[in-house]
C-alpha positions as semicolon CSV with decimal commas, in nm:
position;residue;x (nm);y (nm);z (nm)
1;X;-3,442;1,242;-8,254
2;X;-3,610;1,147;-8,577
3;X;-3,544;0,866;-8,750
4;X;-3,500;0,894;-9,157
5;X;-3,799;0,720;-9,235
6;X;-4,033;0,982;-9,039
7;X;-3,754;1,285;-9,128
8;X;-3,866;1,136;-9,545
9;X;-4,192;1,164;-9,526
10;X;-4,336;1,485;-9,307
11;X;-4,713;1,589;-9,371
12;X;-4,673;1,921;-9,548
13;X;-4,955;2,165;-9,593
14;X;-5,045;2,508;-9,805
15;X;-5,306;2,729;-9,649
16;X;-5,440;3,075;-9,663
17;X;-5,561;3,069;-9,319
18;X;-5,290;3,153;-9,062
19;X;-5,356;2,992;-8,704
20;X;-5,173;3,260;-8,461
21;X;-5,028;2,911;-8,252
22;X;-4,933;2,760;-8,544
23;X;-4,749;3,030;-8,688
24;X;-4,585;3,126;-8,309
25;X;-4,436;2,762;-8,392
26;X;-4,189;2,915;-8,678
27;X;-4,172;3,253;-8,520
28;X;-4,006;3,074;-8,163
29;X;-3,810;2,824;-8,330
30;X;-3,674;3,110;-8,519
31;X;-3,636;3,324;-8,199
32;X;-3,474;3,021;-8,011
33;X;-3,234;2,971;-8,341
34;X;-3,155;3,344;-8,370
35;X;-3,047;3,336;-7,974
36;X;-2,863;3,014;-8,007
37;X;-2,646;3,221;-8,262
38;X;-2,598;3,574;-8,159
39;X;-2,721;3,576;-7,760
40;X;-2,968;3,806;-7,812
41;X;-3,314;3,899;-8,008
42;X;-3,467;4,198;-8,006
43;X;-3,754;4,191;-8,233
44;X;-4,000;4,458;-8,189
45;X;-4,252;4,557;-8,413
46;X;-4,283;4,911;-8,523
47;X;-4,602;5,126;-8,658
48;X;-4,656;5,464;-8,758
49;X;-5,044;5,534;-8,812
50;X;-5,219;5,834;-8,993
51;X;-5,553;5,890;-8,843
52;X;-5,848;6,081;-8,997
53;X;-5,819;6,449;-8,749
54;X;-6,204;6,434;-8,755
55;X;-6,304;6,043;-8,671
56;X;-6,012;5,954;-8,534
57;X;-5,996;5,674;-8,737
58;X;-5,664;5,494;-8,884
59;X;-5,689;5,573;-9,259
60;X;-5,316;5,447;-9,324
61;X;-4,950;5,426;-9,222
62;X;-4,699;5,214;-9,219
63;X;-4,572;4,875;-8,987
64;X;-4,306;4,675;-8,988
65;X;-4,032;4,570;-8,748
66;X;-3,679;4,638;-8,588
67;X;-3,400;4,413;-8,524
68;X;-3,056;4,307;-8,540
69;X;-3,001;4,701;-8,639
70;X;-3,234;4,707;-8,887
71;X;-3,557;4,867;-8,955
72;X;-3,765;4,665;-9,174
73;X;-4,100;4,837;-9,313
74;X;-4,333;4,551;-9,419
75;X;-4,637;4,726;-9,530
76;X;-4,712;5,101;-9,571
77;X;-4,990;5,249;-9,711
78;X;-5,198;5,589;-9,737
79;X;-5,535;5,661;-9,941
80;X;-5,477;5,811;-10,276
81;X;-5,689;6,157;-10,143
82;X;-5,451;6,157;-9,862
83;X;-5,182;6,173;-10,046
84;X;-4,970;6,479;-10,068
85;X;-4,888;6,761;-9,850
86;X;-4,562;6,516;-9,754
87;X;-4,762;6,337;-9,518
88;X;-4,568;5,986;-9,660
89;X;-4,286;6,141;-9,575
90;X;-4,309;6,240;-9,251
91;X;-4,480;5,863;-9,180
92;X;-4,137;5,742;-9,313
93;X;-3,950;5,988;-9,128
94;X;-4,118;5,878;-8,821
95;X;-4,023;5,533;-8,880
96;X;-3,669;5,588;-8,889
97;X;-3,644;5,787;-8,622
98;X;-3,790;5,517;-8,417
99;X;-3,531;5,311;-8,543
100;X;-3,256;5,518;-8,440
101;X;-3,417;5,559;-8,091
102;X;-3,404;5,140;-8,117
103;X;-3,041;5,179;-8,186
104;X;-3,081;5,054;-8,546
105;X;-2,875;5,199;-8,843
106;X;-3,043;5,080;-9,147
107;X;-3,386;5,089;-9,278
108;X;-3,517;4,832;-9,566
109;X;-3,856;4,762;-9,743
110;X;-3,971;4,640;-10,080
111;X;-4,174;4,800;-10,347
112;X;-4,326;4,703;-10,645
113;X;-4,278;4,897;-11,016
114;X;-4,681;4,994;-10,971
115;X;-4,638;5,153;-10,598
116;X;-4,372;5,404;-10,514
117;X;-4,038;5,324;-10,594
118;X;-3,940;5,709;-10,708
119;X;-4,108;5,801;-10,386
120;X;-3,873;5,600;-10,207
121;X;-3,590;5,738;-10,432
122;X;-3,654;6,081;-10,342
123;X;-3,634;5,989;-9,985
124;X;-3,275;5,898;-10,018
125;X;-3,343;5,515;-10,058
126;X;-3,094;5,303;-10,297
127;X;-3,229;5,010;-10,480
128;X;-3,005;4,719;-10,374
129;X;-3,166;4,460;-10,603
130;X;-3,477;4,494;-10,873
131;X;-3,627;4,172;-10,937
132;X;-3,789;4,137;-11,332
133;X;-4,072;3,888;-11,293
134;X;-4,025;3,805;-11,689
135;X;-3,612;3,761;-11,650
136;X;-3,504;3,413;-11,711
137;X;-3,282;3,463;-11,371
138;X;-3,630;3,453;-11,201
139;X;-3,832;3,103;-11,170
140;X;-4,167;3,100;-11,395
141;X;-4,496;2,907;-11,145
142;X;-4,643;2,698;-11,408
């Protein structure tokens, strides 16, 4: 147990470069936490990717994660010429049907004003929240 001396006065860093061990610290203390609460975890990332028919290469797609029911999509992107011909839709489409096969009932993900919000609305999405960067609800960096 810590005493409140060395609990005061922790050596806190920023960094842009993320050590896999150091970041597997949070992600099992989180784990361990999450199973101390509910009994279980099941965590399992999820990835839809678009490859080019003729290279074979991964030009874009989507990944994310499932758990706890939910279906979160962290990133997804596709090349502007690739755009079209619903090919983000189907990418999305795929995603949630993984999720159902994971037992999950809900599907999430952020956007941005400048990326694809009425994409997402024509999907079927709801906005729960919209954040204004400029509101004075939100906290200015200065």
């Amino acid at each position: 147990m810590l005493n409140d001396d060395l609990r005061a006065n922790p050596d806190i860093s920023v960094t842009d470069e993320l050590d896999s061990a150091d970041a597997a610290v949070i992600s099992d203390g989180l784990r361990a936490y999450y199973l101390s609460q509910t009994g279980y975890y099941d965590f399992r990332p999820l990835a839809v990717f678009v490859r080019d028919p003729q290279t074979g290469e991964i030009i874009g797609g989507l990944h994310g994660r499932s758990e706890f029911g939910l279906v979160y999509v962290a990133w997804f992107f596709l090349p502007e010429d690739w755009r079209g011909a619903r090919i983000c839709s189907r990418v999305l489409a795929m995603a949630e049907e993984e999720g159902r096969r994971r037992g999950c009932t809900r599907i999430a993900l952020t956007t941005l004003s400048i990326e694809a919000p009425g994409f997402y609305q024509k999907q079927g999405y709801n906005v729960a929240a919209t954040i204004d960067a400029s509101h004075p609800a939100s906290r200015a960096i200065t």
